[in-house]
N, C-alpha and C positions, 0 to 999 in steps of 0.2 A: 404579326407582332414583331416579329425578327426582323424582317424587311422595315418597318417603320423606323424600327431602331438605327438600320443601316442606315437609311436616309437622311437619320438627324446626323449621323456621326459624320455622314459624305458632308453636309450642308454647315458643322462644326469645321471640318477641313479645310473648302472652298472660303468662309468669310475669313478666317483663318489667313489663309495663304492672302487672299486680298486685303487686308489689313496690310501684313509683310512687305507686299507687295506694292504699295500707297505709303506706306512709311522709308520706305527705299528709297523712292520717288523721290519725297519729300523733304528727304536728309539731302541728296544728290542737288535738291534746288536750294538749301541752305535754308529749311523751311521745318520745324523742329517740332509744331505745333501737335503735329498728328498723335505725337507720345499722349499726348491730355485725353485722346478719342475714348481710352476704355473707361478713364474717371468721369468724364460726361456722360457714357450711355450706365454708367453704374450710378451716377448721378438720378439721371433721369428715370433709370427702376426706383431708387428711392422716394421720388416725388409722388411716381402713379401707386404707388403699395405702401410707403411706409416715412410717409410725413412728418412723423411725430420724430424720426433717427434724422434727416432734414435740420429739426429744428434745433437735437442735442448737439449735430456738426457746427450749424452759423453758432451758436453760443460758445463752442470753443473756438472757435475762429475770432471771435468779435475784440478781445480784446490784443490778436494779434494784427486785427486787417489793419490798411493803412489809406490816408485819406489822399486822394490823388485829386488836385485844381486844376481846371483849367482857366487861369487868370486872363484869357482874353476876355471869355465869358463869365468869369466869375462864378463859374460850378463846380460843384465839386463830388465827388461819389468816396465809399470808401469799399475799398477791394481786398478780401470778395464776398464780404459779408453783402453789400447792399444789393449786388443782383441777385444774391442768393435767396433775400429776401424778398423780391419782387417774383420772383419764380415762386415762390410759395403763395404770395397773394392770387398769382392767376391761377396755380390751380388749384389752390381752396376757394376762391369764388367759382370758377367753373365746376368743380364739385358739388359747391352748397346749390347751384343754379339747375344742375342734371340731377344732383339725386336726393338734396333736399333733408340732410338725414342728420343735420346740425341739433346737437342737444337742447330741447325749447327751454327748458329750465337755466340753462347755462345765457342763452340768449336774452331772457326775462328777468334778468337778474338786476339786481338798482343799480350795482354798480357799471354792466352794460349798457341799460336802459342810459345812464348818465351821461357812457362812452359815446351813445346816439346820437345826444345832443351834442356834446361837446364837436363831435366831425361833421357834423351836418347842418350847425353854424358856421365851422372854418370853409364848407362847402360854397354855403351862401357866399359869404364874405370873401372867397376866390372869386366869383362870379363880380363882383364889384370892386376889384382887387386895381389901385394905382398901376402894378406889374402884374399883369394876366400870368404870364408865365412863371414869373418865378414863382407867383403863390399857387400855379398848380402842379411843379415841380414838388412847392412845399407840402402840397395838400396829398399827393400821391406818396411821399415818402413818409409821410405819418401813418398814412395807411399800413405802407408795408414793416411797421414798425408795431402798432397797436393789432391789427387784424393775426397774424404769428404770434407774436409774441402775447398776448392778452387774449385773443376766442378760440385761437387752436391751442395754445398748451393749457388752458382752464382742462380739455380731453387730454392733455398729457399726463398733466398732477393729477386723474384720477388715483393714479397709483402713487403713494407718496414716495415711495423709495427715487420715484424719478423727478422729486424733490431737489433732494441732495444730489443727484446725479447731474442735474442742472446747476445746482451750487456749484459744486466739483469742477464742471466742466468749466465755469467761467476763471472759478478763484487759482485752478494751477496753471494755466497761461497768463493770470494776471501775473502771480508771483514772478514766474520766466521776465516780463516784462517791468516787476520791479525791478528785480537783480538783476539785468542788463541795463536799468537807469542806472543804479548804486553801482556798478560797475565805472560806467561812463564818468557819473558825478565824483565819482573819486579822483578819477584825472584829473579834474578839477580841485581839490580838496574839500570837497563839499561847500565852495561857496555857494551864497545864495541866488545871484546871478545867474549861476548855470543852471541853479533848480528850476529854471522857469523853464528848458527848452529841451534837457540832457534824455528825457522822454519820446522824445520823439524818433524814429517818425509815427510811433506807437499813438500816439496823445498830443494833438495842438500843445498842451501847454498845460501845467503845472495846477491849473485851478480841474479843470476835465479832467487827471488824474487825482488829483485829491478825492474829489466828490465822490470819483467809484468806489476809489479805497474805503471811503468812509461810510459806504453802504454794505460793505462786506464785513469789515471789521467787528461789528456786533453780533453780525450770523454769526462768524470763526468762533468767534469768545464765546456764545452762547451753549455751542455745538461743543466743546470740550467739557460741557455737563452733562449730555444727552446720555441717558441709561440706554440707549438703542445703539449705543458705541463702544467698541471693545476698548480697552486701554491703549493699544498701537493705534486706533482712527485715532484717539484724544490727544496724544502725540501727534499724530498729524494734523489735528486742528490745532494745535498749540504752534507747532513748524509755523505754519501758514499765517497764523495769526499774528505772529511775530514781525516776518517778511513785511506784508502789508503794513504792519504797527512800523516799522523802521522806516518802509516807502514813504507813508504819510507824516512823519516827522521831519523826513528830507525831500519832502514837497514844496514847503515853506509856502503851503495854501495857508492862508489866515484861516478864509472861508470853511474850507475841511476841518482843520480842528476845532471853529465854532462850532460847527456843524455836529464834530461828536461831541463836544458838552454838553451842548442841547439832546442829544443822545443821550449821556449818560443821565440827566436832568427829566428827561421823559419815561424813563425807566423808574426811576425811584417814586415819582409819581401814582406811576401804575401799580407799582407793587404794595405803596402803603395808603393804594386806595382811595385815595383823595379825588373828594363829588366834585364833576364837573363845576357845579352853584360855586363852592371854595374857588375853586379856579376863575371864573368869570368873574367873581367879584374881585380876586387878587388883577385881573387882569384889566378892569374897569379901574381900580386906585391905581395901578400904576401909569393910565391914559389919565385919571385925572392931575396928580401931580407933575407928571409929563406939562400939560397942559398950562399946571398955574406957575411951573418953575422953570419953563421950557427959555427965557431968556438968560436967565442965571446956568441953565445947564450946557446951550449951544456956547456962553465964554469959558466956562472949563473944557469944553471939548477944546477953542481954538487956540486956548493954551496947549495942546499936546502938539510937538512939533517934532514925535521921534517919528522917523520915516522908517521905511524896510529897512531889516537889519539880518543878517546870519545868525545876531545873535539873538536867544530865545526870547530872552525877556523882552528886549526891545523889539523882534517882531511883532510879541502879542502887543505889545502897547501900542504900536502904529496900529493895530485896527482901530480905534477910535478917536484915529489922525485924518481931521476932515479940512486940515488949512495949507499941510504942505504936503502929505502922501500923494504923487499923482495916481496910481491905481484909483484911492477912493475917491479923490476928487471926478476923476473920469468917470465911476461907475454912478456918481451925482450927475456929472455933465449927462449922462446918458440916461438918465431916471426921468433928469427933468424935459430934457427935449420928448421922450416919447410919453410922458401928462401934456406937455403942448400937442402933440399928435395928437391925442386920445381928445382933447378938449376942442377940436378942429371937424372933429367924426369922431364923435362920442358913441355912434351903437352902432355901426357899418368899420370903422376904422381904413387904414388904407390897403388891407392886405396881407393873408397869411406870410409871415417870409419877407418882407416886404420892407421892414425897420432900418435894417442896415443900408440901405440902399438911400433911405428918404429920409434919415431923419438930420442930417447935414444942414440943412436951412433953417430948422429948428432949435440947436446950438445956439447962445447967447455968448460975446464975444468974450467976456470977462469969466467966462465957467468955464470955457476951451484950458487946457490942458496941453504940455511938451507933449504929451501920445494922442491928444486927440488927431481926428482925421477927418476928410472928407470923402473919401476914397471907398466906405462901403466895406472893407476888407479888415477890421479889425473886431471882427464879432456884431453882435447885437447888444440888445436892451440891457441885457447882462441882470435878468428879472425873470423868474417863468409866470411872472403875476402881473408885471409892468408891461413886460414885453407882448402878450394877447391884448391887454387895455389899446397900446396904438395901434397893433396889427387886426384885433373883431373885435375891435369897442367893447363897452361894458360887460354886452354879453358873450362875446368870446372869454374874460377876465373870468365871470361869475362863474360857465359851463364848465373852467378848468378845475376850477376851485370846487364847487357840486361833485366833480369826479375821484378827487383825492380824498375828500371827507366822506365820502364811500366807502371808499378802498378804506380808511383809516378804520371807519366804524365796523366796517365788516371783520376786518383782524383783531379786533379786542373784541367782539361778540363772540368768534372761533376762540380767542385766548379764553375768555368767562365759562365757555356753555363746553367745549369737547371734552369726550370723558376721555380720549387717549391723551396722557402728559406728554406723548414727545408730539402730538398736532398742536400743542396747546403752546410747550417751548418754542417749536418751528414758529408758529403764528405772532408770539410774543415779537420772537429774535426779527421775522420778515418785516413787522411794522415799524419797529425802531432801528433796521436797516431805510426803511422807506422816509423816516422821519429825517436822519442826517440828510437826507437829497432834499427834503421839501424846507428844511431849514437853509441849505446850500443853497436853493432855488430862489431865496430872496435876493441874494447878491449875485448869483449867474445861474444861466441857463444852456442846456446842455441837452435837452430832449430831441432836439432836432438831428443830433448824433446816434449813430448806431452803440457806441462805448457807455451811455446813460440810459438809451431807452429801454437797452436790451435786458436789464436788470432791471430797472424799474414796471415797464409792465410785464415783467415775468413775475414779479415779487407781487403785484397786482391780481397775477391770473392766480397765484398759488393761496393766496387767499382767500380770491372767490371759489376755487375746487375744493378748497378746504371747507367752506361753509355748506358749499354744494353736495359732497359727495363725505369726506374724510371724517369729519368730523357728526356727521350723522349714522358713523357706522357702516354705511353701505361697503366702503373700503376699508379692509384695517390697515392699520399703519405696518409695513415690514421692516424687521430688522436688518441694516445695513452692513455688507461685512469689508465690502474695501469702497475706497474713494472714488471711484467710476462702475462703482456697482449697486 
């Protein structure tokens, strides 16, 4: 036994001294890299033993990575979340494929079952894809987005504490990343201008930072009632909530504070109960009215002719400036060209991924816009519902939509039926976090970014574990005592 001993501590020594020894080298050739050797091979213990600490690191990482183009090819990755992520994909597929020990309940579940569908049409429809490549560039990075973040943490959340741990982990690098916009933007004087860009190189751009903020914002606020928090965490949901609340104020997203009215709007709803029947039929008069007053309402719209402004009131009033705002006009131009797409390959479409690139011919000369482009490099459909209609036809649109109404129904079953209150608040707060993005997602789209999806199908898997596991008792819920605990 003594000798065995020896020989590890000789065989500590020797890799030791070669390490030393290789990093010498390596500094003497102006080659610096070698310092990252111990974080990769403590990396790669992580992957093979302990995946689920993997997936708590990319989540706080995610809203610092940053997005690096290659504008010849017009690709782009974001560093270092998205390798990180694709490492996770290979070896939890090569796991599930050797040992086969995936929870069938978690896998069988409606809102999985839906996940099926919805990737194994975008599957199809790469396979028929205008751009082969890009839409399997696009189809391989959904994976590494949905597979992590939605089948392997559904086995993280069995525990809820690593709930909020998840929370935690995204929301105080978010904060870092306001307060170094609010920093920035003041140099500015907080014009409105600058709010579109002062983000970066954190966030493309002002609408992609909105939309997070405004998926967190309701968690924060919620969680500063949570009886599972001492007085100092409620302070520190309040701290946080504030941060974020100032962020998305000096966003100057339209979209985002839509986004949370309809938040706040979906909330009151739920709480005093109102049957779906009520809703359906409020929601039927207001298509029919729509319908019979819809010419008298498109000339009060093109009466509004306040455009973006710093100032508050007049920003909100340019949102339903459809004659001189070019943002909305553009996100028109871009609606309509991808229904001509979709109406061209109405159930095949041209391609996961594939919009930006091709929808240029499509454009109608009189709807072009000072920011319109032909150039492919100024986003997409700017739709997560328009945008599948021209990229998988009808049924790419329909499988996305089957998936969210899922997820939706599944977090108000867990809000109704769990006897533990804070699974039941959690469950509340996560689906009217998810509603601000699915509301945001009519006017853009952001799922194809590691900065939206990473919260979105986390907030996904956390309420199917919750149906799965938390809320049936098999897990009790634990008391939380500090923010990364």
């Amino acid at each position: 036994m003594e000798l065995i001993e020896k020989n590890k501590l000789r065989w500590v020594y020797v890799l030791s001294a070669l390490f030393i020894a290789l990093n010498a080298y390596l500094v003497v050739k102006e080659h610096y890299w070698g310092f990252l050797l111990p974080v990769v091979l403590a990396l790669l213990l992580l992957y093979v033993y302990s995946l689920d600490k993997v997936l708590l690191i990319i989540t706080f990482l995610t809203p610092l990575a940053i997005n690096v183009r290659d504008f010849e090819y017009n690709l782009g990755i974001s560093l270092p979340t998205e390798p990180l992520l694709f490492g996770v994909l290979l070896f939890f597929l090569f796991r599930v494929l050797y040992e086969n020990d995936f929870d069938k309940r978690a896998s069988r579940h409606p809102v999985s079952l839906a996940i099926y569908i919805y990737l194994a049409w975008m599957l199809i429809t790469t396979f028929t894809s205008e751009l082969p490549w890009v839409s399997v560039k696009f189809f391989v990075a959904r994976l590494w987005f949905v597979i992590p973040f939605f089948f392997i943490a559904t086995q993280l959340f069995k525990n809820p504490a690593n709930v909020k741990r998840f929370i935690w982990l995204y929301t105080i690098p978010l904060s870092g990343v306001v307060i170094y916009t609010l920093y920035k933007h003041s140099l500015w004087g907080f014009a409105e201008d600058p709010g579109h860009w002062v983000m970066s190189p954190f966030f493309n751009d002002h609408t992609a930072y909105g939309a997070v903020l405004a998926m967190y914002i309701p968690v924060l606020f919620g969680m500063m009632f949570s009886k599972h928090y001492t007085r100092t965490l409620h302070l520190f949901c309040f701290l946080f909530f504030v941060i974020l609340g100032v962020g998305i104020f000096f966003s100057f997203s339209r979209a985002a504070w839509l986004s949370l009215a309809f938040g706040a709007a979906i909330l009151i709803i739920i709480l005093l109960k109102i049957r779906f029947r009520t809703l359906a039929l409020v929601f039927l008069g207001v298509v029919v009215v729509f319908s019979v007053f819809q010419d008298q309402i498109f000339q009060r719209l093109e009466k509004n002719k306040q455009d973006s402004s710093s100032n508050l009131v007049e920003h909100v009033q340019s949102i339903a400036n459809i004659t001189t705002d070019a943002s909305n006009l553009e996100r028109i131009n871009r609606w309509k060209s991808a229904i001509r797409m979709f109406s061209e390959r109405p159930v095949l479409g041209w391609g996961p991924g594939t919009y930006q690139f091709l929808y240029a011919p499509f454009q109608n000369s009189q709807e072009r816009t000072i920011i319109s482009t032909n150039a492919g490099d100024r986003g997409n459909a700017h739709s997560e519902y328009i945008g599948p209609l021209s990229e998988s036809g009808f049924p790419g649109m329909l499988s996305f939509i089957a998936v969210v109404v899922l997820i939706i129904y599944t977090g108000l079953k867990v809000w109704q039926r769990a006897a533990d209150k804070d699974i039941r608040l959690m469950s509340l707060l996560i689906v009217l976090g998810l509603f601000t993005y699915l509301v945001h997602g009519f006017l853009n789209n952001f799922l194809d970014s590691d900065k939206a999806s990473v919260p979105f199908w986390g907030f996904a898997a956390v309420l199917v574990s919750f149906d799965l596991y938390a809320a049936r008792r098999e897990i009790p819920a634990r008391k939380t005592s500090s923010p990364g605990k």
